[in-house]
N, C-alpha and C positions, 0 to 999 in steps of 0.2 A: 756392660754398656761402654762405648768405645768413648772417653768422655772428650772425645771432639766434637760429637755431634750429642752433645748433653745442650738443650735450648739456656739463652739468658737473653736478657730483656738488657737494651747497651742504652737506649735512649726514647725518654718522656720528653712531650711535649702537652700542654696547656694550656689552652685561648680562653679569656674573658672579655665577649666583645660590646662594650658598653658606650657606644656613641654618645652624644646628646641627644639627636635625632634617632629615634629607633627605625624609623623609615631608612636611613641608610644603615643601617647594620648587614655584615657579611651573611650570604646565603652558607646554608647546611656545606655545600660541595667544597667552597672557601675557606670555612673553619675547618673542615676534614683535613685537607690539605696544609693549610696555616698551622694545626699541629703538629702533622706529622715535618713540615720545616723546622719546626724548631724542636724534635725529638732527633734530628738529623743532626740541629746544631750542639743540641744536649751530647751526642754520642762524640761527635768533636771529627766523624768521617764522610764522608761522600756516598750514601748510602740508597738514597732514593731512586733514582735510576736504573736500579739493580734490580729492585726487588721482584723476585721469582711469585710470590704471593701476596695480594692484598683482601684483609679480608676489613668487612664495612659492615657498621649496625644500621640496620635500616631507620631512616629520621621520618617524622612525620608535619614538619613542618614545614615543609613546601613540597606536598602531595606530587605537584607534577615531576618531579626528581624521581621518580620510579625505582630507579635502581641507581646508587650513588658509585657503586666503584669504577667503573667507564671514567666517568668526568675527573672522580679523583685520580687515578692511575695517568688519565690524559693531562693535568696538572703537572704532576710530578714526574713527566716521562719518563715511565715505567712501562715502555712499550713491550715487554713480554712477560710482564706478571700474570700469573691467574688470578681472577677476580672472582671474589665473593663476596655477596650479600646475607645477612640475619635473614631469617626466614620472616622473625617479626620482630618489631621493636620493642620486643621483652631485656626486660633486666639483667639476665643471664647472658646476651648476645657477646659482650665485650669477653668475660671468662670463658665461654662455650669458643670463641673466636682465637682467642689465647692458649686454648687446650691444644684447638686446630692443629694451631703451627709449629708448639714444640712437639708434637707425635710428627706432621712433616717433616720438621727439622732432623727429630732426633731417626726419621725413617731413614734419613739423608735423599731424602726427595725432594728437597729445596734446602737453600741457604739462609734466604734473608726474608721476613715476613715482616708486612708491615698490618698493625691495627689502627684500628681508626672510628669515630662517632662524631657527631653534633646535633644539637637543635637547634634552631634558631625562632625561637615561638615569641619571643618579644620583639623581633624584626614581624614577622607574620602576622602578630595581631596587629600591629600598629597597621598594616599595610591593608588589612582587612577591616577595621573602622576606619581607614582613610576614603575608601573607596565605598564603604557603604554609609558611608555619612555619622558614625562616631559607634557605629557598634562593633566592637572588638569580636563576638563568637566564641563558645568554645570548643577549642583547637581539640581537647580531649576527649568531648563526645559526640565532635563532630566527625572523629577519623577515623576513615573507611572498614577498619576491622572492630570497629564497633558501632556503626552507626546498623542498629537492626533492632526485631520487635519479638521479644516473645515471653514467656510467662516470669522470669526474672525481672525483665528490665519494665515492663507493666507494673510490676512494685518498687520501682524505682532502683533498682540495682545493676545500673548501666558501667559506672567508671568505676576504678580502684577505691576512689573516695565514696563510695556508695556500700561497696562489699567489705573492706578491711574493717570496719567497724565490727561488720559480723565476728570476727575473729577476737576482737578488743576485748569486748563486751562477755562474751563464751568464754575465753581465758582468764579473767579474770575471777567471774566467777567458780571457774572449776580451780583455779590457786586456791579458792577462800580470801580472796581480798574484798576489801569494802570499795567502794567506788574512790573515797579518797588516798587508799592506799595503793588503787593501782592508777589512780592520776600522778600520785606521787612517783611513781615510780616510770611514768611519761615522762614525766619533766625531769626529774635527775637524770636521764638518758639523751635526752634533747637539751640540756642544759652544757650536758658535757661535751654536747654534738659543736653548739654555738662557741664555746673555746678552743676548742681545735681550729673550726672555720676561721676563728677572729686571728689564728695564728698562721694562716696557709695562704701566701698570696693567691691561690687559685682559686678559690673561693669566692661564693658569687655574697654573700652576706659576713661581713667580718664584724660585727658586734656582739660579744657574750650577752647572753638572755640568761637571768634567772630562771630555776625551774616553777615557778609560782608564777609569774608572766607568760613562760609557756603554755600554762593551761589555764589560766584562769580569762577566760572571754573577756574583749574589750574592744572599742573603736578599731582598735586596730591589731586583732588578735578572733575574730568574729569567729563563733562555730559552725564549721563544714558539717562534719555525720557528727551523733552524738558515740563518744565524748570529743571526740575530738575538733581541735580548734584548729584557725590558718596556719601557726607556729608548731603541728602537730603533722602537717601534710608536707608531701612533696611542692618543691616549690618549682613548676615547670615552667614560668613566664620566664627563661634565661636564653642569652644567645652564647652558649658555652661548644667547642671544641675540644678533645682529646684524641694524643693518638701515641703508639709505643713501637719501639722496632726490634722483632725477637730474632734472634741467631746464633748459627752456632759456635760454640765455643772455641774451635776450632777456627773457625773464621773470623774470628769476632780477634783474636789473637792474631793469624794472619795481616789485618787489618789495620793492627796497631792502637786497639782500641783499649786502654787501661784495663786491666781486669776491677782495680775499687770504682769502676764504672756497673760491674756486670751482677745482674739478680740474677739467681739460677730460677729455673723456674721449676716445680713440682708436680705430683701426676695429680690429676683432678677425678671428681666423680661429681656427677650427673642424673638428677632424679625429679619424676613431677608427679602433679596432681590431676584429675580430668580434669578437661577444661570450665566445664561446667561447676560454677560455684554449690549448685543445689545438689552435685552430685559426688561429693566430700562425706568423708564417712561422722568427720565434725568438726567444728570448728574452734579446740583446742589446742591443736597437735597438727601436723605435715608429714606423715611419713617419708614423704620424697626429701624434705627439709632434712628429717633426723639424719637418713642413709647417704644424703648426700655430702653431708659436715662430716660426719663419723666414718665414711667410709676415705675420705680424705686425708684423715686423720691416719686413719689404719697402713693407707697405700703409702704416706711417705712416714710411717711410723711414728708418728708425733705423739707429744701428750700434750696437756693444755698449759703443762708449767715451760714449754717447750718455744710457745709460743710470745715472740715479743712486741708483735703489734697484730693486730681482726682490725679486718673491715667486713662488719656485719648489714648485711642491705635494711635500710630508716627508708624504705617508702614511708610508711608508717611506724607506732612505736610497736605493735603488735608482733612484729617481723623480727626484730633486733631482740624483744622482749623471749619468741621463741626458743631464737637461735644461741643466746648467751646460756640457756638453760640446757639445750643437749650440748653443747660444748664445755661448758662450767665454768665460760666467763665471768669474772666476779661483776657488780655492778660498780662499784666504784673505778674501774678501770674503763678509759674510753674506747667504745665498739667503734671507732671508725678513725682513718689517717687521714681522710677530704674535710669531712665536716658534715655529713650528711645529708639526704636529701630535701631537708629544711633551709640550709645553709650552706654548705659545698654549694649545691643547686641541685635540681630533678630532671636533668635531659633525658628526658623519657627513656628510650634505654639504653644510655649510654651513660648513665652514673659510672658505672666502675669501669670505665676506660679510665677518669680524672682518679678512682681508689687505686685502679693500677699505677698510674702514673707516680699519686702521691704516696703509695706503700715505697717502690723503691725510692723517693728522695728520703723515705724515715730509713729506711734500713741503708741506706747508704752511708747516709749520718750516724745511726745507730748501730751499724752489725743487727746480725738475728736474722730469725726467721718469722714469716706472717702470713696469715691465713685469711682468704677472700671470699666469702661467701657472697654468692648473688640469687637476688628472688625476683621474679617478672610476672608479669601477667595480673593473676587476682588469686598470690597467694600459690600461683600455680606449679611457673619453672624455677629448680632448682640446681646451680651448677658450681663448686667447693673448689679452689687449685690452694696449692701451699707456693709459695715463694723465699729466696732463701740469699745471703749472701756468701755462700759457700752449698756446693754440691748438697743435695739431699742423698745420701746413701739408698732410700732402699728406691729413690725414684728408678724408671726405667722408662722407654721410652723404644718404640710407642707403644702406649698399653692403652685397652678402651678405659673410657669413662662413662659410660653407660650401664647405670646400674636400679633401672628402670624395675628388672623382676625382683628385686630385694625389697624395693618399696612398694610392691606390691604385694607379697606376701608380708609385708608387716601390719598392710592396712586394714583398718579394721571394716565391719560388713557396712555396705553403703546403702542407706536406709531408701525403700521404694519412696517414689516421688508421685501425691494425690492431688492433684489441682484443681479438687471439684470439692475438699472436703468442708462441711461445717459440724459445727457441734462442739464437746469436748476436748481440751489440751492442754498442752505443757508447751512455755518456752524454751525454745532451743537456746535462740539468740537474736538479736534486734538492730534496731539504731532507728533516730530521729534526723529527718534530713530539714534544714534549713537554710531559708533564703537571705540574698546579699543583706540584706538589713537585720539577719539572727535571730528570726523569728522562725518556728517553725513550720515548715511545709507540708511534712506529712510524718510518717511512721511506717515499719517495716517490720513483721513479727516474725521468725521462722519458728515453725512450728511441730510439736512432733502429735501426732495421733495418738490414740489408746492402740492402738496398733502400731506403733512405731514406725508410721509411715512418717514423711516432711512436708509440709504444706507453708506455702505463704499467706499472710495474712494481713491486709491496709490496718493502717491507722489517722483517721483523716484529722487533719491540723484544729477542727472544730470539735474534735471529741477532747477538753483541754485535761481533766483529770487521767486519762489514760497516758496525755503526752507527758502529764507530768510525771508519773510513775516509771515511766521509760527514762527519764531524765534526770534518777536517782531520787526523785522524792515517795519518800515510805521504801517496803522491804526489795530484795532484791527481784529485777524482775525473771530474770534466767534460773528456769528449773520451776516459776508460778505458775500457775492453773488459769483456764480463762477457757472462752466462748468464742469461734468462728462464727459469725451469725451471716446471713447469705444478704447481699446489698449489689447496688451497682454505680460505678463500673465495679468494683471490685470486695469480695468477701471484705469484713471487718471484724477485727480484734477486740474485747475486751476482756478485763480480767475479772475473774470471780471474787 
């Protein structure tokens, strides 16, 4: 590998844009740009102008923006970049974006790439109960790649916050924890999430939270899906920018640009799940998760004692809870350099633009190497890079990162889907959704057949003794026995 054209990341940039009036806060296009200015001026060169490549996480906060790299590149005249857009505003866009450019780089098919993200959903909502008369909406399931009807989201399993529960709930009981041991174990994770935050000017919430306030429901801590509370969920009402400038080593030197400036960057691997939540072989485990972390691991040779800071994706605690465990991060160490998407902030999917950004200021400060996992969708894409403050030996470049048929041959058999069944079952996995005042809504049962087929099954807010069983009172419900009985609109759950 000719290590001139070995990629490094020369300059982060960070926007937290917090007006008094949220009705003037900066559009998505402005924050794109506003970061990558000041990853220009982090780098300390003259760089934007340049850039041969721009690549953009698609935003969903101001829908008419269609495609943001146009306006950004026209910003930052970059009149002969290639422009790219995220296919979708999943999690993985900003890693998957970053792989991009050092395999360009290191092809020597460009020089200088710039990345870039934003939301701006507390500008939007404000702008959106201003004009409809104080109803704010929501931005999340109101946006175009999920606004649709079919036998999922009829049981109420439309957003992330709807589905990651499924995973919660399933995981923990296949660990063998008790309900309050895998709360415990929420909250020491999100506890450690909110001390980071409290220490990283970029950060949209800088106050440590106990882990016993993280999950324990209150005024102002209310429960979203059961178990989880608002201190438990992404927090997407932010008007946050990120953006990074990768290049080559060669160039980056050329240019005058300190080398205790330069992260190297490492080869990544790339792995998913269908898209369909119902069509997961279960909801324990991620095969595209595991191959994606470990085969990253493999490609820049790492081990886990190797590593000196992860940034693990906290959509939820389910996610991070996964990923520490194929990796063998210990829990006392913190999974994230932002502050997570509780406290960092949740720009839909542009979270780890601000983990890239804020891995290199730790490893700058700190020397080492560090590992970024990213998760999108619901549980679904998965994309691993290593970063490093000295050359990774066994990286190379470009190499794919695609490694789609490995996670596929590890998955296990994906159980037919019945949408008509009643009768006899077992639970899969669950959740209790509840409304802004914390009362429950309804119930959600996945269900497996005497046939091992998966069925969905209501739980209506007036059956109370059922909801309460789903909501940890008496024995576990995942792996119980119970009745699909036929009703309308929709089948209903109880348990035997």
């Amino acid at each position: 590998m000719n290590p001139d054209l070995l990629p490094v990341i020369v300059g982060v940039g960070q926007i937290n844009d917090r007006p008094e009036n949220p009705l003037e806060g900066r559009d998505p296009v402005t924050l794109m740009a506003d970061a990558l200015r000041a990853a220009e001026a982090d780098a300390g060169v003259s760089l934007l102008a340049e850039a041969d490549w721009i690549g953009v996480v698609q935003q969903i906060a101001f829908p008419e923006i269609a495609d943001a790299s146009g306006p950004v590149a026209e910003k930052l005249g970059a009149a002969n970049a290639e422009l790219v857009q995220s296919k979708g505003p999943n999690g993985d866009s900003p890693i998957l974006l970053l792989n991009e450019a050092a395999n360009r780089i290191g092809a020597g098919e460009i020089r200088i790439a710039l990345v870039t993200g934003a939301e701006a959903l507390r500008t939007a909502g404000a702008r959106k109960a201003a004009a409809s008369g104080g109803q704010k909406g929501d931005a999340l399931r109101d946006a175009t790649h999920r606004v649709k009807v079919g036998y999922a989201q009829s049981h109420g399993l439309v957003v992330p916050t709807d589905v990651y529960p499924l995973y919660e709930n399933a995981l923990r009981a296949h660990l063998g924890q008790t309900l309050a041991e895998g709360q415990a174990e929420s909250g020491a994770i999100w506890s450690r999430f909110s001390e980071v935050a409290a220490n990283n000017a970029a950060a949209w919430i800088r106050k440590p939270v106990s882990a016993e306030d993280v999950i324990t429901p209150s005024d102002k801590n209310r429960p979203i899906a059961f178990p989880y509370t608002k201190l438990q969920v992404a927090n997407a009402a932010v008007n946050q920018g990120a953006g990074f400038i990768v290049m080559a080593a060669g160039e980056a030197r050329a240019r005058g640009i300190p080398e205790a400036k330069w992260i190297y960057v490492g080869n990544g691997a790339a792995a998913h799940e269908a898209n369909s939540v119902l069509a997961r072989d279960g909801y324990v485990r991620s095969a595209g998760m595991e191959v994606s972390i470990l085969k990253a691991m493999e490609l820049n040779q790492l081990a886990v004692e190797d590593l000196n800071a992860v940034e693990l994706y906290s959509c939820f605690p389910c996610v991070p809870k996964m990923a520490r465990r194929v990796l063998g991060w210990p829990l006392e160490k913190p999974a994230t350099v932002f502050g997570g998407l509780t406290f960092g902030g949740g720009p839909i999917g542009n979270y780890m633009s601000h983990a890239v950004a804020s891995m290199v200021e730790k490893l700058r400060g700190s020397g080492g190497t560090g590992l970024l996992f990213a998760n999108g969708g619901y549980a679904t894409h998965n994309h691993t890079i290593a970063v490093s403050t000295r050359p990774i030996p066994a990286a190379n470049f470009p190499r794919p990162y695609d490694y789609q048929a490995e996670a596929d041959a590890a998955r296990g058999p994906v159980p037919e889907l019945d949408q008509d069944y009643t009768g006899a079952a077992t639970v899969e996995s669950y959740t209790v959704f509840y409304d802004r005042e914390g009362q429950p809504r309804s119930g959600v049962v996945v269900a497996r057949t005497g046939e091992g087929k998966r069925t969905l099954a209501h739980v209506p807010a007036s059956d109370a003794a059922t909801i309460a069983r789903l909501q940890g009172e008496g024995a576990e419900p995942v792996g119980a026995s119970g009745m699909i009985a036929a009703s309308e609109p929709l089948r209903t759950w109880r348990f035997a």
